[in-house]
Each structure stands twice: as structure tokens, then as C-alpha cells.
C-alpha positions, 0 to 999 in steps of 0.5 A: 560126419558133423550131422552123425556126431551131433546125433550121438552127442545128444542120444549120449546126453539123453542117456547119462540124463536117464542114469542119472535120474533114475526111475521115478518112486511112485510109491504111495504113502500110508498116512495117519490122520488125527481128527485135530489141528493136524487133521485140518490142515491135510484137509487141501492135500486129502481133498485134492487126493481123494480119488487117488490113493497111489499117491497118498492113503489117508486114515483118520484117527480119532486118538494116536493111540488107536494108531500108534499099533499100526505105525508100529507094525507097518500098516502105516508109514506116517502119523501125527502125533503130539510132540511129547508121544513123539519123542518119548517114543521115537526109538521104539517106534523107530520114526523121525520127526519130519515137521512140526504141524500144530501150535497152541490149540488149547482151550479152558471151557467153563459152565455157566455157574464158574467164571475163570478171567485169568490164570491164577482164578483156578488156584485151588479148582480141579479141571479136567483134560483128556488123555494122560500121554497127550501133551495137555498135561505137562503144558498145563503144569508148567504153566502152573508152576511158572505162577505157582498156584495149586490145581488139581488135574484129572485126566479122562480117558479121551477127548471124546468123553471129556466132550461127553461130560462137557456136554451133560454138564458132569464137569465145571472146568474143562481143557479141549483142544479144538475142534473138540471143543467147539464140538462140546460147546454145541453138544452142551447146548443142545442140551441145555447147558452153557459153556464157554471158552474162558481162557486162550491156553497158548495166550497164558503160555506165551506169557510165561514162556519165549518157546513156542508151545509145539503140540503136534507133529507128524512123524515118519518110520525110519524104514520107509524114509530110508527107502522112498526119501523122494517120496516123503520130500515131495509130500513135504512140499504137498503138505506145506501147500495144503496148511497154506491153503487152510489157514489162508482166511480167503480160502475160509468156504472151502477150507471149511468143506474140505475139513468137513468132507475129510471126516476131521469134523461131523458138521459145518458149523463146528468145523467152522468155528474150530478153524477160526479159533485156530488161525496161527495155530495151523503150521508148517515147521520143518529143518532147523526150525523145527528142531529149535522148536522141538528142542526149547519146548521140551526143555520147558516141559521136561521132556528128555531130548530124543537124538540128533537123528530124530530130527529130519532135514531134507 
């Protein structure tokens, strides 16, 4: 009889342990990949998961505008985007912000006949960024205001053709994110023509600012994390390990490959020197932290502050 009861006791253990858990979500994520800092450091998880798309399916982007119309109608359930977009456009695109991917990644080039040795040496100069909605912009004219000197900006329709005039040296000053701009010192070069980096933007905002300069996130549509919570949670954690991995300077070889084979640059040389400027810029944000983030640095730039619920927390 004891022999009996022992029997059921686990068969009924085993049972509320199966109700309890519950069938296991093993839905798998659209996610959209921007050819950036943020493309860098999904570089780990998309290498380890390229032969595997029921888990994670990867599609990179070489602007949020091109896939911004995706996220919206659905073909995609994730998308890096910068942190200004994100949140000017959170109720319509019905997403919440789930982690904070990328600091400063700003970088000033200038060609050989300019020279540009602090901030105020612009006071009076035109530059030129790219992409209107990118975060560049409102960054740029706090830090401006913040030394209170005049600079015209001109913004061009993306990176890839600002890179173009960098490198057939229509543009004396120029703003790029890396790993563009390493691509448009290269390109310049073959060229003939000599550009380098003259200024660290995020060095010249810390100067001027206590808020971490948060330039990138990833987001995730409401509806999807609604129903597959588990799912985003456990790609959380994989995408913590994946940024880990790439901004470990040990790890350097095969972080650069890994970016390389991921599409996020052509070349390794480019990829090379884009990571290596990028040390500290790479992260991983998440919880209260990142809305502490979030919060300062939109206040600093003037960015109406989304929802409570914009902001997730596992």
C-alpha cells in the first residue's frame, strides 16, 4: 500500500508540474537589424543562430525607415531603432521599448584643408549629418546651444549618401555614426582624398551633459509581447550575452567575423576599425535603467516623454 501511495504522490507531482508549467513558446522572432552599433552587437546571437530561423529571423536594414512599414504591418515583431524615432513614434507603432543597445557612436570627419580641434572651432561653419529623424540632430544642437555657438546643419537624405560625399570630397565637415564612418574614410582614400575623425561627439556631450547620450534601442510590438512574453524574456537574455561577447576586447577576431559574416559591414577592415572606436558604445540597457536613461536624455534633447508603459521590465 505505502509502495502504491508512493507512486501516486510523484505521478500527481509530476502532473501539477506539467500544468504548471505549461507548453513551452517556441514561437520564433522577426527581428529587424539596423547596419550599426546595434547590428554589432547582435552579431554573436545571429552567428550563433544562422542555421536556425525557428528560434530568431534576422533582417538587416540599412535605415529604420525602410523598416519601420514592416514593424507596423506586422512582418516584423522587433527593430532597432534610435531612441528619439522610438518614442515619438511609440503609440503609433503600438511597441514598447525593451532595451537600450547603443551609446554615443558619433563621430566629426573633416578633410585635409579644415581642422577642427574642439567644439567651439565650428562656430560659424556648416556640417553635415544624415537622416532628419536620426537622433544626430537634436544631439548635435544641444550641444551647441549648451556652448552657445552658431552652426548651420544640413541634413542629407541618409548615411550612405553622406558617405558617398565624404568620399568624393563634396563635404568638408561631416557627422557619421560608425561604422559609416570608417567606411567613408576608406572610401575617400581610395579616392585620393584624406579625411579624418577630429572630434569624439559623445566625448564633447559628456562635457556638457550628466545624461548618458542614448542613441539606439530596440523595440518590440505590443501585440507580439503580449502574447509570447517568455519568448522576448529569453531573447533578452540571448541578446545581453551576444553584446557581452562583442564588446569583450579578447573576443576581437571573432567578434570582428561575426560582424563581417552578419552583413553589418562589406569588409574586415572596416569592421575593424568601426568596433574598435566603438568599445563602451555597444550595450546592453534594460529595467529601470533604462528608463532612467531614457527619461534624462529625452528631457536634455526636448523630446516629449512617451508613457509609463513604454517602458518594459521583465
Amino acid at each position: 500500500m505505502k509502495k502504491i501511495i508512493s507512486i501516486l504522490l510523484v505521478f500527481a507531482t509530476v502532473v501539477l508540474l506539467a500544468v504548471s508549467c505549461g507548453p513551452v513558446d517556441t514561437t520564433a522572432i522577426k527581428i529587424g537589424v539596423l547596419n550599426g552599433p546595434t547590428g554589432m552587437g547582435m552579431a554573436q546571437l545571429i552567428d550563433e543562430n544562422k542555421d536556425n530561423e525557428d528560434k530568431y529571423i534576422f533582417t538587416n536594414y540599412a535605415s529604420p525607415d525602410l523598416a519601420i512599414p514592416l514593424l507596423m504591418k506586422g512582418e516584423l515583431d522587433m527593430l532597432c531603432l534610435p531612441t528619439n524615432v522610438a518614442a515619438l513614434q511609440a503609440e503609433k507603432l503600438d511597441v514598447s521599448v525593451i532595451a537600450i543597445n547603443c551609446l554615443g557612436s558619433l563621430y566629426l570627419l573633416t578633410d585635409s584643408k579644415t581642422t577642427v580641434s574642439s567644439i567651439e572651432d565650428l562656430d560659424g561653419k556648416t556640417i553635415y549629418t544624415s537622416v532628419a529623424n536620426s537622433t544626430t540632430v537634436p544631439i548635435l544642437n544641444y550641444i551647441f546651444d549648451s556652448v552657445d555657438i552658431d552652426v548651420k546643419i544640413e541634413v542629407m537624405a541618409d548615411h550612405p549618401a553622406l558617405a558617398a560625399a565624404v568620399a568624393n570630397n563634396e563635404v568638408s565637415i561631416a557627422v557619421l555614426p560608425e561604422p559609416m564612418a570608417s567606411t567613408a574614410i576608406t572610401n575617400a582614400q581610395a579616392k585620393g582624398n584624406t579625411y579624418t575623425i577630429d572630434l569624439n561627439i559623445s566625448q564633447e556631450w559628456d562635457k556638457v551633459s550628466d545624461t548618458p547620450l542614448a542613441m539606439g534601442c530596440i523595440v518590440v510590438k505590443n501585440s507580439f509581447l503580449a502574447e509570447h512574453k517568455s519568448v522576448v524574456d529569453s531573447f533578452l537574455n540571448d541578446y545581453k550575452d551576444s553584446i557581452e561577447y562583442i564588446n569583450n576586447k579578447d573576443n576581437f577576431e571573432s567578434a570582428v567575423d561575426m560582424i563581417v559574416k552578419a552583413g553589418i559591414t562589406p569588409k574586415e577592415a572596416l569592421a575593424k576599425s568601426a568596433l574598435a572606436n566603438l568599445y563602451g558604445s555597444i550595450v546592453y540597457i534594460d529595467g529601470d535603467d533604462m528608463k532612467t536613461t531614457l527619461v534624462g536624455f529625452y528631457n536634455a534633447i526636448g523630446q516629449a516623454l512617451p508613457k509609463d508603459d513604454f517602458y518594459y521590465e521583465k
